[in-house]
KOLLUMTOR-362892 format. One record per residue (C-alpha): residue in three letters; x, y, z. Coordinates in nm, 2 decimals. Layout:
<pts>
<pt loba="ALA" c1="X" c2="Y" c3="Z"/>
...
</pts>
This chain:
<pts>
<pt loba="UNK" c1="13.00" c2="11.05" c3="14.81"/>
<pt loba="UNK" c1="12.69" c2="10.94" c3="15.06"/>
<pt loba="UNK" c1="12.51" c2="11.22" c3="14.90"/>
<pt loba="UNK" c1="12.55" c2="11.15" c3="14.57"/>
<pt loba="UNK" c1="12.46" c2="10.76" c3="14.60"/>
<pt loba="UNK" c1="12.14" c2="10.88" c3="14.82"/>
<pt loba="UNK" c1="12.06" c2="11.13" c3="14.51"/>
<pt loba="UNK" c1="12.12" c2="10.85" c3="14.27"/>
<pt loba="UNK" c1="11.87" c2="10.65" c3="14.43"/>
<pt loba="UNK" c1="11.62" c2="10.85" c3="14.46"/>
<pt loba="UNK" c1="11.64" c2="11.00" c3="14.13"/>
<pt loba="UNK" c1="11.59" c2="10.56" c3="14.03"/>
<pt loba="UNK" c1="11.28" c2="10.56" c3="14.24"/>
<pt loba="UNK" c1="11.11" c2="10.87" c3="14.14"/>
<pt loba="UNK" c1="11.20" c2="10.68" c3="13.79"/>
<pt loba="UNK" c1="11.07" c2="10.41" c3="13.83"/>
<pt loba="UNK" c1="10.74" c2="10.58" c3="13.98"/>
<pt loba="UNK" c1="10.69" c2="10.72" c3="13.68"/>
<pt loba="UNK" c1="10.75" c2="10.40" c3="13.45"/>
<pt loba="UNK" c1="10.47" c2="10.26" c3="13.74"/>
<pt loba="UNK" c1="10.22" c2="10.54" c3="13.60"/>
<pt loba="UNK" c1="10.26" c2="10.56" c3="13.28"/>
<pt loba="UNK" c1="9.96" c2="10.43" c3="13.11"/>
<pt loba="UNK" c1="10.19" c2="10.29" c3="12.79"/>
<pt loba="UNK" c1="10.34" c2="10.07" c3="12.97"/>
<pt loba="UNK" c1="10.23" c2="9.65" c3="13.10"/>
<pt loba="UNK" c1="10.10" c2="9.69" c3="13.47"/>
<pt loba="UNK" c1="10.39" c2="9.46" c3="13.55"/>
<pt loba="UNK" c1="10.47" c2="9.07" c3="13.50"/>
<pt loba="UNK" c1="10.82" c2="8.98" c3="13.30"/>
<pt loba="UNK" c1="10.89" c2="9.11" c3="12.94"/>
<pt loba="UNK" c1="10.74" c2="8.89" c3="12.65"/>
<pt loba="UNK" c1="10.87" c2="8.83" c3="12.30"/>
<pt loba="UNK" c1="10.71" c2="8.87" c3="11.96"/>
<pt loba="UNK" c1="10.35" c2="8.72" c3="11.98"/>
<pt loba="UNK" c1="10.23" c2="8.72" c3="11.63"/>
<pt loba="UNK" c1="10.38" c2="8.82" c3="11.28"/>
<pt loba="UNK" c1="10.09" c2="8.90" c3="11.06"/>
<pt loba="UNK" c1="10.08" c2="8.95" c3="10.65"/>
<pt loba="UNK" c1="9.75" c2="9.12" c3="10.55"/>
<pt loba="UNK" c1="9.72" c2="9.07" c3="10.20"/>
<pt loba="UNK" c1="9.55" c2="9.37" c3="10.00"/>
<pt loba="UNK" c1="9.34" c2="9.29" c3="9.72"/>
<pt loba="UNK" c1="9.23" c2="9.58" c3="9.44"/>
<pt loba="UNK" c1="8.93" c2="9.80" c3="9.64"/>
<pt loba="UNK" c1="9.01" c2="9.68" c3="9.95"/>
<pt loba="UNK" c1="8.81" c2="9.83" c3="10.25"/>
<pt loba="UNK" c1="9.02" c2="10.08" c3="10.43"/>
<pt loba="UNK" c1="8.82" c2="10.09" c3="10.75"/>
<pt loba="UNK" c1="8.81" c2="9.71" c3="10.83"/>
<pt loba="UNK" c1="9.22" c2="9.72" c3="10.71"/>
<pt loba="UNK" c1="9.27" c2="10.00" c3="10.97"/>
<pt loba="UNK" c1="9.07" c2="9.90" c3="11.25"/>
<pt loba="UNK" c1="9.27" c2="9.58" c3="11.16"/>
<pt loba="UNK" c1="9.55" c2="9.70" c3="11.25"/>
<pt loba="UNK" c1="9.51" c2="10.01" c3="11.49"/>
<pt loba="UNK" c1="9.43" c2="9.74" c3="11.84"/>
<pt loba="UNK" c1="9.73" c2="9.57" c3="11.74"/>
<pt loba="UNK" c1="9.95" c2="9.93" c3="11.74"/>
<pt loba="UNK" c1="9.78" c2="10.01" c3="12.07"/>
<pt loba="UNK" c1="9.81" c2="9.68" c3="12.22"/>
<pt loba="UNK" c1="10.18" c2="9.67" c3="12.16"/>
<pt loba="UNK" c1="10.20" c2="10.06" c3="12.29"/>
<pt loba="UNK" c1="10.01" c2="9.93" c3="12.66"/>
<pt loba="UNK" c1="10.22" c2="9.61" c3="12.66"/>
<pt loba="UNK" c1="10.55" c2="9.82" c3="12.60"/>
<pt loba="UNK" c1="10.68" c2="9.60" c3="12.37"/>
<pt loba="UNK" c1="10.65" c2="9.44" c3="11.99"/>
<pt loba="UNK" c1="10.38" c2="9.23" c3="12.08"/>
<pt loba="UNK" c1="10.28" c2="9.21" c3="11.74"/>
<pt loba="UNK" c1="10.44" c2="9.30" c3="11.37"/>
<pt loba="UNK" c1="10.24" c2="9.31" c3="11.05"/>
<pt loba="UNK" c1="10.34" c2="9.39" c3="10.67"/>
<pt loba="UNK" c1="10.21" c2="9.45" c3="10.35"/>
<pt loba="UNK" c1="10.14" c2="9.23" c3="10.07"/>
<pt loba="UNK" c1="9.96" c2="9.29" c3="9.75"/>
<pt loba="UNK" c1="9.94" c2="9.05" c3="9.46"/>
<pt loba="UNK" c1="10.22" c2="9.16" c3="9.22"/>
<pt loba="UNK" c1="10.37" c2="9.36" c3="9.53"/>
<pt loba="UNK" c1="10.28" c2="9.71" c3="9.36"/>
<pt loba="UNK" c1="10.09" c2="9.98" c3="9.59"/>
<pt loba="UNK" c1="9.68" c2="9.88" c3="9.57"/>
<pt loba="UNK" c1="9.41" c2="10.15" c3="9.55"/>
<pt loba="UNK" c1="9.14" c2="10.10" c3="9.87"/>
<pt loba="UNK" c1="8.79" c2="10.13" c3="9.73"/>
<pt loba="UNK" c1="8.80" c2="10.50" c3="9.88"/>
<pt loba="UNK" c1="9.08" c2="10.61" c3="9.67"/>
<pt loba="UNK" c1="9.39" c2="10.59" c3="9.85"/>
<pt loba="UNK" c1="9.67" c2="10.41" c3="9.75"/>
<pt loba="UNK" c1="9.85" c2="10.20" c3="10.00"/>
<pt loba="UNK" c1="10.21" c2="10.10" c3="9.94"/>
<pt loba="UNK" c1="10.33" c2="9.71" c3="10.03"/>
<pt loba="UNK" c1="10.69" c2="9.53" c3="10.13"/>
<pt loba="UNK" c1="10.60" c2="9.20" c3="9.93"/>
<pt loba="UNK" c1="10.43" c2="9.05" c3="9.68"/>
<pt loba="UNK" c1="10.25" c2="8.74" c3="9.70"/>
<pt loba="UNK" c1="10.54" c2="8.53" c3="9.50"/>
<pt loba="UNK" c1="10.78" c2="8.67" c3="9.74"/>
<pt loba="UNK" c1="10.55" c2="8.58" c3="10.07"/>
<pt loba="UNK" c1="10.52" c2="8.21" c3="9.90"/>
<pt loba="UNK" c1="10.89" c2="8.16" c3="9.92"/>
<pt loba="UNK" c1="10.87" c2="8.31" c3="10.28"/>
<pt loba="UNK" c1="10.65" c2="8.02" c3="10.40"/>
<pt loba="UNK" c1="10.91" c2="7.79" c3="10.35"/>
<pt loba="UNK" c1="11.20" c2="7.99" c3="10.61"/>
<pt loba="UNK" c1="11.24" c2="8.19" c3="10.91"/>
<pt loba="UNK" c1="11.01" c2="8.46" c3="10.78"/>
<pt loba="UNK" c1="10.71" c2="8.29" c3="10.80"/>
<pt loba="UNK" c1="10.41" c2="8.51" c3="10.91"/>
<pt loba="UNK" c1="10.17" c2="8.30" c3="11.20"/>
<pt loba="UNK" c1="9.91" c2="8.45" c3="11.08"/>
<pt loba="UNK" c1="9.77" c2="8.61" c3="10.70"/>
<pt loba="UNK" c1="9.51" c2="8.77" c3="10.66"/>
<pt loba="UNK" c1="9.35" c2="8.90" c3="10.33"/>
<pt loba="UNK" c1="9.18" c2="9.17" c3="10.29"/>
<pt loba="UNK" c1="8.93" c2="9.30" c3="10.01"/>
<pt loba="UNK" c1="8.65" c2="9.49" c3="9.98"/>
<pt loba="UNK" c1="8.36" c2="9.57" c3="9.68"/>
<pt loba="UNK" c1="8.44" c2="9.38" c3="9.33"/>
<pt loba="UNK" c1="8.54" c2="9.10" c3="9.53"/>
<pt loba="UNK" c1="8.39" c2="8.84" c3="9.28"/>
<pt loba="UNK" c1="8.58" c2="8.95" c3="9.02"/>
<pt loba="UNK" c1="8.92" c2="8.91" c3="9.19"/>
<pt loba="UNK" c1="9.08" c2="8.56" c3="9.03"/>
<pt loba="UNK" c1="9.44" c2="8.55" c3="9.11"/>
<pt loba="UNK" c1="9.55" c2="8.20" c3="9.14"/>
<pt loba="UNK" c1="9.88" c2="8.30" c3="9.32"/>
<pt loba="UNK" c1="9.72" c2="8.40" c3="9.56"/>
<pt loba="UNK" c1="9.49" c2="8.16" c3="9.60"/>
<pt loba="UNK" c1="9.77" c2="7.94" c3="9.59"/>
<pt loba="UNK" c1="9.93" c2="8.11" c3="9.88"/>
<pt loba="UNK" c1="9.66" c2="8.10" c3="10.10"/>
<pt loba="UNK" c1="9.61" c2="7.71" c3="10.04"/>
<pt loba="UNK" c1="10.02" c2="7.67" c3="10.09"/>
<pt loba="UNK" c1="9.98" c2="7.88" c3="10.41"/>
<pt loba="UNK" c1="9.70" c2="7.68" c3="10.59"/>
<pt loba="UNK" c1="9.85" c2="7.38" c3="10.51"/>
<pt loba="UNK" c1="10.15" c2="7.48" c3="10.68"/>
<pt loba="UNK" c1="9.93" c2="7.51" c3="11.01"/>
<pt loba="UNK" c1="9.93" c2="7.92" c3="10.95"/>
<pt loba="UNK" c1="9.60" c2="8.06" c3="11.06"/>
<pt loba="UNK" c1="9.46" c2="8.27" c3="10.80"/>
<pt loba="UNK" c1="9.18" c2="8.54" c3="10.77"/>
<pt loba="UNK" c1="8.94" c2="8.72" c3="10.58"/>
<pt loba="UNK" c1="8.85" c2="9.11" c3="10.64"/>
<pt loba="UNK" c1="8.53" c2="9.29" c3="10.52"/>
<pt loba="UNK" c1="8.47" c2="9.07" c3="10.24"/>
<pt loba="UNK" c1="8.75" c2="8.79" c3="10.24"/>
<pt loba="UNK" c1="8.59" c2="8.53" c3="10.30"/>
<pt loba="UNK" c1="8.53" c2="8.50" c3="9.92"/>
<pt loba="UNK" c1="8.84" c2="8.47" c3="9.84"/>
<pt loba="UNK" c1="8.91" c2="8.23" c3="10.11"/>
<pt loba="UNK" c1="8.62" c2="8.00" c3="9.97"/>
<pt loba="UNK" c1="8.79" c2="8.07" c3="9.61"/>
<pt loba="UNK" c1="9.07" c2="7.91" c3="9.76"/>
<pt loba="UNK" c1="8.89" c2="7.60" c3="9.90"/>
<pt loba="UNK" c1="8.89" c2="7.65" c3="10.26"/>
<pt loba="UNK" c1="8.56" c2="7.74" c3="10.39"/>
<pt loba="UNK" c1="8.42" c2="7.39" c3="10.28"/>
<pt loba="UNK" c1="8.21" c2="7.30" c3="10.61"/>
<pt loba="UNK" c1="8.36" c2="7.52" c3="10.79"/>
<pt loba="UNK" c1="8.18" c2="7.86" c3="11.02"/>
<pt loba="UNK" c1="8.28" c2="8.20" c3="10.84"/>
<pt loba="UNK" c1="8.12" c2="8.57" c3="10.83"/>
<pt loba="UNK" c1="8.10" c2="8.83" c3="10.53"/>
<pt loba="UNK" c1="7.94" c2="9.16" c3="10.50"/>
<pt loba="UNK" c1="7.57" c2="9.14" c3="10.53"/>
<pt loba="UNK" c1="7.55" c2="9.32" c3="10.17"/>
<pt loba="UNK" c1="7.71" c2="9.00" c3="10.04"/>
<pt loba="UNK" c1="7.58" c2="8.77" c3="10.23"/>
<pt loba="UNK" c1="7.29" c2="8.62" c3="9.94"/>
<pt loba="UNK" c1="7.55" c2="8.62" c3="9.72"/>
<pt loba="UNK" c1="7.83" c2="8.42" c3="9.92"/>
<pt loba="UNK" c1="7.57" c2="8.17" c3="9.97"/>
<pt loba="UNK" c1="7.46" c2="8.12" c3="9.63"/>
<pt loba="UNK" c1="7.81" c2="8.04" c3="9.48"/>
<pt loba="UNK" c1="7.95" c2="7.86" c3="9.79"/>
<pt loba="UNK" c1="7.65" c2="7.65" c3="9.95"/>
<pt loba="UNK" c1="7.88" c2="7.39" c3="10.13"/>
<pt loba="UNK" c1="8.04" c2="7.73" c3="10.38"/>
<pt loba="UNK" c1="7.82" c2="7.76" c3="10.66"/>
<pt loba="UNK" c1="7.82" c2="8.14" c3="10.70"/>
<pt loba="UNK" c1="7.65" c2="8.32" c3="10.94"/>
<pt loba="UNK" c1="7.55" c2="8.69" c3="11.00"/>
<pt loba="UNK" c1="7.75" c2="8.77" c3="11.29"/>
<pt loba="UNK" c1="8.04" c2="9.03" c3="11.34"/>
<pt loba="UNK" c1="8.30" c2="8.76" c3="11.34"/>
<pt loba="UNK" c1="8.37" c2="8.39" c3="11.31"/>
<pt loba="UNK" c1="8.69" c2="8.19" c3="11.46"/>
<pt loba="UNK" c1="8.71" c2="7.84" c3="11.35"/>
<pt loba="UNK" c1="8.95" c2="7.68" c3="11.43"/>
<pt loba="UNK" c1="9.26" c2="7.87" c3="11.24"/>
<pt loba="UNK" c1="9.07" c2="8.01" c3="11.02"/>
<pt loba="UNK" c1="8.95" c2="8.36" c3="11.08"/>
<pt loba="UNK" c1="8.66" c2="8.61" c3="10.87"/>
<pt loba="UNK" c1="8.51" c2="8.89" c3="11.00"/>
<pt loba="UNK" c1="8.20" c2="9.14" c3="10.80"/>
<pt loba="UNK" c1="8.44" c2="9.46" c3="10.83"/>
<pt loba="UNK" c1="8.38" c2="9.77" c3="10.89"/>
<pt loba="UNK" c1="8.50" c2="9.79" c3="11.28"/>
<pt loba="UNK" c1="8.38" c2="9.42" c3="11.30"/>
<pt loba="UNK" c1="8.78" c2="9.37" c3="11.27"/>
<pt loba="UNK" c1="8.86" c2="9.57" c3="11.53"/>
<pt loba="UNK" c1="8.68" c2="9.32" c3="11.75"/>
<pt loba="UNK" c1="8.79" c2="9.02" c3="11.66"/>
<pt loba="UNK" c1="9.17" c2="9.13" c3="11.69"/>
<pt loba="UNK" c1="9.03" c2="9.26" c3="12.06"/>
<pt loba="UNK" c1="8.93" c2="8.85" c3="12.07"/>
<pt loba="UNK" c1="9.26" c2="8.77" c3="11.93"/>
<pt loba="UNK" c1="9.45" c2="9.05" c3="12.15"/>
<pt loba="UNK" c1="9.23" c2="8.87" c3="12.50"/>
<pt loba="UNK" c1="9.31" c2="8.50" c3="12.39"/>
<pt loba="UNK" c1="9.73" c2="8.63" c3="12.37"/>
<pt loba="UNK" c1="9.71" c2="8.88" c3="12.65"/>
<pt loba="UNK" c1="9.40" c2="8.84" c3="12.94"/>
<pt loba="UNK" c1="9.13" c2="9.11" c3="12.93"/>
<pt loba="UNK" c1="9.29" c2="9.35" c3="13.15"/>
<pt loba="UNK" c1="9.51" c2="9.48" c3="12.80"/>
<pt loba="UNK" c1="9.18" c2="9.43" c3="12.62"/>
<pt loba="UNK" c1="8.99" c2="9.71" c3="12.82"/>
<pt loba="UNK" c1="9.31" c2="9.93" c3="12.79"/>
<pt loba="UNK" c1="9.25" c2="9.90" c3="12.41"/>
<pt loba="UNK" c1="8.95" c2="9.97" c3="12.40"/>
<pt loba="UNK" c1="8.97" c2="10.27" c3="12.64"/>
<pt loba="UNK" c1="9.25" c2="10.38" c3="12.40"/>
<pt loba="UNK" c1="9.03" c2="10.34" c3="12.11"/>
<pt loba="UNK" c1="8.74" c2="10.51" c3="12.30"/>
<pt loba="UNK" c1="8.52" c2="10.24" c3="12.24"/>
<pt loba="UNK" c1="8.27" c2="10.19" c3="12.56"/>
<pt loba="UNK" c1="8.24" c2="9.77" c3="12.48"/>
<pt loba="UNK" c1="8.34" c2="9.51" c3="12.37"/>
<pt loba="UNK" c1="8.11" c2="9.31" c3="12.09"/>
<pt loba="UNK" c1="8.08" c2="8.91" c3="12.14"/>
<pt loba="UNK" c1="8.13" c2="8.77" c3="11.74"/>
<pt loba="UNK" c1="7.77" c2="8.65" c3="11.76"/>
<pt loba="UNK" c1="7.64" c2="9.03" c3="11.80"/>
<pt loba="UNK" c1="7.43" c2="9.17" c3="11.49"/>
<pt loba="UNK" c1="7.57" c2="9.33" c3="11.16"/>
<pt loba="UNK" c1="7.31" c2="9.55" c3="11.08"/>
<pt loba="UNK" c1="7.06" c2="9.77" c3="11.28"/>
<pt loba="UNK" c1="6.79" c2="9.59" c3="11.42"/>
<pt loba="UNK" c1="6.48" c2="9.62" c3="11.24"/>
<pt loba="UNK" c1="6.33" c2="9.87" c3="11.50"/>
<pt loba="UNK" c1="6.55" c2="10.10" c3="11.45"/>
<pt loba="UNK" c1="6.67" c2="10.04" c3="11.06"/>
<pt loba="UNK" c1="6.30" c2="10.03" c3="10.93"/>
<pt loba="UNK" c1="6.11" c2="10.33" c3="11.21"/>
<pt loba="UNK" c1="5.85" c2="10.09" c3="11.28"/>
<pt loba="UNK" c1="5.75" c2="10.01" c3="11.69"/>
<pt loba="UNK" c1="5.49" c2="9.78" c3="11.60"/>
<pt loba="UNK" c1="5.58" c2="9.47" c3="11.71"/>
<pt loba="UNK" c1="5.35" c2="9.29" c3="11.50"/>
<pt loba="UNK" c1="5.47" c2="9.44" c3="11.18"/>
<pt loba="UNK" c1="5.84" c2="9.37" c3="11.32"/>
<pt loba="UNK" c1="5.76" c2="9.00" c3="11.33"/>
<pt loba="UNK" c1="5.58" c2="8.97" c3="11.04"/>
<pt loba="UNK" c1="5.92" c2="9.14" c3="10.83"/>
<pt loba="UNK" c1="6.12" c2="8.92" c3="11.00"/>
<pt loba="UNK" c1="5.89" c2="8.61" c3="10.89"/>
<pt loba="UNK" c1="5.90" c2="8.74" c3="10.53"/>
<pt loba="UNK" c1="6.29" c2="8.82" c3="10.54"/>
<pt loba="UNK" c1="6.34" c2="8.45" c3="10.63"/>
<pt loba="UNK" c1="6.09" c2="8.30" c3="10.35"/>
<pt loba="UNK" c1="6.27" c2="8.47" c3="10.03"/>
<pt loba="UNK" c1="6.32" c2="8.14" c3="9.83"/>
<pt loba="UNK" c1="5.96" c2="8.02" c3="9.87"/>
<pt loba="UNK" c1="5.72" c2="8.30" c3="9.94"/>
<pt loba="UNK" c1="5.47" c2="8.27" c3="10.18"/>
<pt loba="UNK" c1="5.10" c2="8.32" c3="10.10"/>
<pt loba="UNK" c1="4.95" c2="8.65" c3="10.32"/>
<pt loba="UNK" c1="4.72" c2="8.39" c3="10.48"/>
<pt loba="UNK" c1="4.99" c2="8.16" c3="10.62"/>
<pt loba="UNK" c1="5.22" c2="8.47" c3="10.76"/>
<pt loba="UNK" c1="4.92" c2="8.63" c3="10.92"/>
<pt loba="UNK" c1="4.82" c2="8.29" c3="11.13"/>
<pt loba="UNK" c1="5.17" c2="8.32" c3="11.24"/>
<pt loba="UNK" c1="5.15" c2="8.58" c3="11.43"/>
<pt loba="UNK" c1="4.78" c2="8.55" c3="11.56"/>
<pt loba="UNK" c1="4.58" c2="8.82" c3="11.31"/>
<pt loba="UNK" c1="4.35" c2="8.80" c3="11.01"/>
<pt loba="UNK" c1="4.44" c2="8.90" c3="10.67"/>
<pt loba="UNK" c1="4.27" c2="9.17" c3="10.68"/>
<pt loba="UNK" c1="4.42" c2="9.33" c3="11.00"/>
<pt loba="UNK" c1="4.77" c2="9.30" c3="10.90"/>
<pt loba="UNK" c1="4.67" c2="9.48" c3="10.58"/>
<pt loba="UNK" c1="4.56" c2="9.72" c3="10.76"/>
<pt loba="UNK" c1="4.89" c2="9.75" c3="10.98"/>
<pt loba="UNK" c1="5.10" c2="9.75" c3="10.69"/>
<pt loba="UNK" c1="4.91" c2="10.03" c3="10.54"/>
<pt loba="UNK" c1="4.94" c2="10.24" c3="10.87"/>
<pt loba="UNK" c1="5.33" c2="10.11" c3="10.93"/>
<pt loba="UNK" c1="5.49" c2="10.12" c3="10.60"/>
<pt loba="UNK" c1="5.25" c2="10.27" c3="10.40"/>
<pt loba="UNK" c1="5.22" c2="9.98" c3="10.14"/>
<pt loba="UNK" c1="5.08" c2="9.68" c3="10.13"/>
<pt loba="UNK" c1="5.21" c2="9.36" c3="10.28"/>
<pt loba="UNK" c1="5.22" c2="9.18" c3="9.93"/>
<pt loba="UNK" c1="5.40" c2="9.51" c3="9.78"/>
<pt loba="UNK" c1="5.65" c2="9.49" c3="10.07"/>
<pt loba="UNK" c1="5.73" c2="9.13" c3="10.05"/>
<pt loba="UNK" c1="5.81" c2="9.17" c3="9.69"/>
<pt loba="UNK" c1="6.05" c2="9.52" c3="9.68"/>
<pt loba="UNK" c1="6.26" c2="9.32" c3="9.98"/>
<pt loba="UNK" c1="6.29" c2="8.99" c3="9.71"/>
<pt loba="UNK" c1="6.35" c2="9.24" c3="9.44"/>
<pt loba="UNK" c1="6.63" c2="9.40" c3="9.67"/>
<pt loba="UNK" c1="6.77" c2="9.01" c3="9.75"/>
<pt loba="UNK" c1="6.75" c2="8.96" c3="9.36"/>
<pt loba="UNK" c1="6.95" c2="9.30" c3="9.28"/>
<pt loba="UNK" c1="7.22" c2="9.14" c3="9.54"/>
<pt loba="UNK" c1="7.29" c2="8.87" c3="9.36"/>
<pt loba="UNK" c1="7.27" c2="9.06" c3="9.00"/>
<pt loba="UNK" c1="7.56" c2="9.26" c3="9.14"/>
<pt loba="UNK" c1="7.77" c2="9.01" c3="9.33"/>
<pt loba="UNK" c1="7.72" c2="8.68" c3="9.13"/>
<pt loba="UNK" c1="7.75" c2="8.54" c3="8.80"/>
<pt loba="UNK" c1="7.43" c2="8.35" c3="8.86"/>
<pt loba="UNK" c1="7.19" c2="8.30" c3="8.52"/>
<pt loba="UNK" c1="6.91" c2="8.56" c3="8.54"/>
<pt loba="UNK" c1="6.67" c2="8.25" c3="8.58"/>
<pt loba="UNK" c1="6.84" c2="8.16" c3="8.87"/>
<pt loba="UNK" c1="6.87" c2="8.47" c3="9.04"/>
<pt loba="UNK" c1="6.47" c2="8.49" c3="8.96"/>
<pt loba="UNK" c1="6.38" c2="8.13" c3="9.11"/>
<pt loba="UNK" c1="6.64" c2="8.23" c3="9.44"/>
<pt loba="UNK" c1="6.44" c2="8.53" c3="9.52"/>
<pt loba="UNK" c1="6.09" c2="8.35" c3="9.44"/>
<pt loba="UNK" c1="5.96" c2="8.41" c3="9.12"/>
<pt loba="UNK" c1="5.79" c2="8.16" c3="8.92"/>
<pt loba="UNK" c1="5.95" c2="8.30" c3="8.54"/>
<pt loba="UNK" c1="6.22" c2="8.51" c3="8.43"/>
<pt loba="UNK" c1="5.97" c2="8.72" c3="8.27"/>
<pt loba="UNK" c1="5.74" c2="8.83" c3="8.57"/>
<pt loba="UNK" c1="6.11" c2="8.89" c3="8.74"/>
<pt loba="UNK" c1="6.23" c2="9.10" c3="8.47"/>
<pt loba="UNK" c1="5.86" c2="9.29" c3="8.49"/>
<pt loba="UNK" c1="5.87" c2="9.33" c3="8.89"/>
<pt loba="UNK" c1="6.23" c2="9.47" c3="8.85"/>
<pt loba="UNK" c1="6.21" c2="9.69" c3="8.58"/>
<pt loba="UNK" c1="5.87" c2="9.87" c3="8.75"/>
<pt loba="UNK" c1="6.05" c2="9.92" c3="9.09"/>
<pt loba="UNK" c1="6.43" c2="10.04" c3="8.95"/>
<pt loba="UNK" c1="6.28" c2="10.14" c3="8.61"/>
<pt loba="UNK" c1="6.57" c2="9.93" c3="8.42"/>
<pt loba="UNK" c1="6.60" c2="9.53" c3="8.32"/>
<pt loba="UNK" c1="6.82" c2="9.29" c3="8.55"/>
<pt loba="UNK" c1="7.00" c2="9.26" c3="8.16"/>
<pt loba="UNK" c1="7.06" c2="9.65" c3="8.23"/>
<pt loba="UNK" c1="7.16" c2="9.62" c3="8.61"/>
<pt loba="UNK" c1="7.41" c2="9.37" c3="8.52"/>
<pt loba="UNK" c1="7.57" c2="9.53" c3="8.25"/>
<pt loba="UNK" c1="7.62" c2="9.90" c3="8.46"/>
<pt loba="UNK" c1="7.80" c2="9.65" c3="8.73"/>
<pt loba="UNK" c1="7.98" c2="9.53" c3="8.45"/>
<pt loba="UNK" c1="8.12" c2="9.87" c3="8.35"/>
<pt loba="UNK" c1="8.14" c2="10.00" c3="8.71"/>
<pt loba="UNK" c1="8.40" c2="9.70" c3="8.79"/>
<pt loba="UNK" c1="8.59" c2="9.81" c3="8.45"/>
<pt loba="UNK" c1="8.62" c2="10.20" c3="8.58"/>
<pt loba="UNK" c1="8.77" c2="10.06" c3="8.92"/>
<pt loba="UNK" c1="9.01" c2="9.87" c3="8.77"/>
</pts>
């Protein structure tokens, strides 16, 4: 009888010595309830990888806590499966009519997130705007993935307040919600609202949402899960820097770019950028002959015709406008300059968006 109460306890230690080393489980401290019930709300072309990397810290965080930490579900607009912008269909649990009457029970998500991806201007659902407006107002924190901060400003809440979007839509956004203030970084928390430029930009801001719930000991566990060897800040840059996107070491040239990047609206004159960085006219002619192997004027007026194209693609801006937003003096020396460097009109560039958008849907 002594025996077998000495083998039972042992058999409990060597049990829980195991539990102690397993890496799934919390390194100790009580057991904790449901932290956060999320909806993500897929939109038509959707992003897949800022939806998964969405998700996949909130999987592994509740795998290292050893417990439901945090439960998500699927909504789509009519509550049918949605097709990502790669091609895959994803099914859903709810529709957006069905998630409204939610808000108003003991299902209530506290937080919703909506996700979208390329097209994004097109999307006009007023459901779902409505949805988004009913749950803020209910104090819900809501989100934008990838691109969702478009439809978050469709809804009327980014007015004066910080949000992020992919860099690619980034002159766009801009143009057809001035009063936002949104910035080029990976990820922006104000308040309870929540947009991030997606790709794995979402992956860290849940890592910011998983350290303000959990401490960054769980954090680094993620991440060491995820194989990922940091952790990026929110104010950490979208795209390559220009050293490495562009090839170019000169710092000189670097400086100059980022002058002209910055001056898009109102062009500067050759004479004015070169005084800012301490050279002749001359000399940085010659660098920009050496570095990019055109001209500084001909650079400076492919990266407004590329700012132009942008807003061709993602706006329903007048072609005038778009011309005067990326510096031109007339609609005809626009259409000229963008016809010689993409060999069609911005009349022609619109209408192949125009049928893209219809082939997607």
């Amino acid at each position: 009888m002594i025996a077998r109460l000495i083998l039972g306890m042992v058999g409990k230690l060597e049990m829980a010595e195991a539990m102690l080393h397993d890496p799934s489980r919390p390194s100790g401290g009580p057991f904790r309830e449901l932290k956060r019930t999320i909806a993500f709300l897929l939109t038509p072309n959707f992003s897949m990888i800022a939806f998964a990397t969405a998700i996949e810290p909130l999987r592994i965080a509740n795998r290292m806590l050893g417990f439901e930490a945090y439960r998500w579900r699927l909504v789509s607009p009519s509550g049918a499966p949605v097709k990502a912008s790669n091609g895959c269909e994803i099914g859903v649990g709810s529709s957006v009519e069905g998630e409204r009457r939610a808000l108003a029970g003991d299902k209530r998500p506290s937080m919703v997130f909506v996700c979208s991806g390329v097209f994004v201007e097109e999307f006009s659902d007023k459901h779902s705007f409505s949805y988004l407006r009913e749950a803020h107002q209910r104090g819900i924190s809501v989100g934008g993935l990838c691109t969702g901060a478009w439809i978050l400003a469709r809804a009327g809440l980014l007015a004066d307040r910080r949000c992020a979007i992919h860099w690619e839509n980034l002159p766009g956004f801009s143009e057809a919600f001035p009063r936002a203030d949104v910035r080029a970084d990976l990820y922006e928390i104000d308040h309870n609202l929540f947009t991030c430029a997606g790709g794995t930009a979402s992956l860290d801001m849940m890592l910011a949402l998983i350290g303000d719930d959990f401490g960054e000991d769980i954090v680094n566990r993620v991440c060491e899960q995820a194989l990922m060897d940091r952790v990026r800040s929110s104010s950490d840059r979208q795209r390559l820097p220009l050293r490495a996107r562009l090839g170019v070491q000169h710092a000189k040239v670097l400086a100059i770019i980022e002058i002209m990047e910055a001056n898009l609206h109102e062009p500067l004159s050759l004479v004015d950028i070169s005084k800012s960085v301490s050279l002749s006219r001359r000399q940085v002619e010659r660098l920009f002959d050496k570095e990019m192997g055109r001209s500084p004027a001909r650079y400076y007026l492919e990266i407004r015709l590329d700012r132009a194209r942008q807003l061709l693609l993602q706006s329903a801006l007048p072609i005038v406008e778009i011309a005067v937003a990326a510096g031109f003096v007339s609609a005809s020396h626009f259409s000229k300059c963008y016809r010689e460097l993409y060999g069609r009109s911005p009349q022609q560039e619109r209408a192949l968006r125009v049928a893209a958008t219809a082939n997607a849907a």
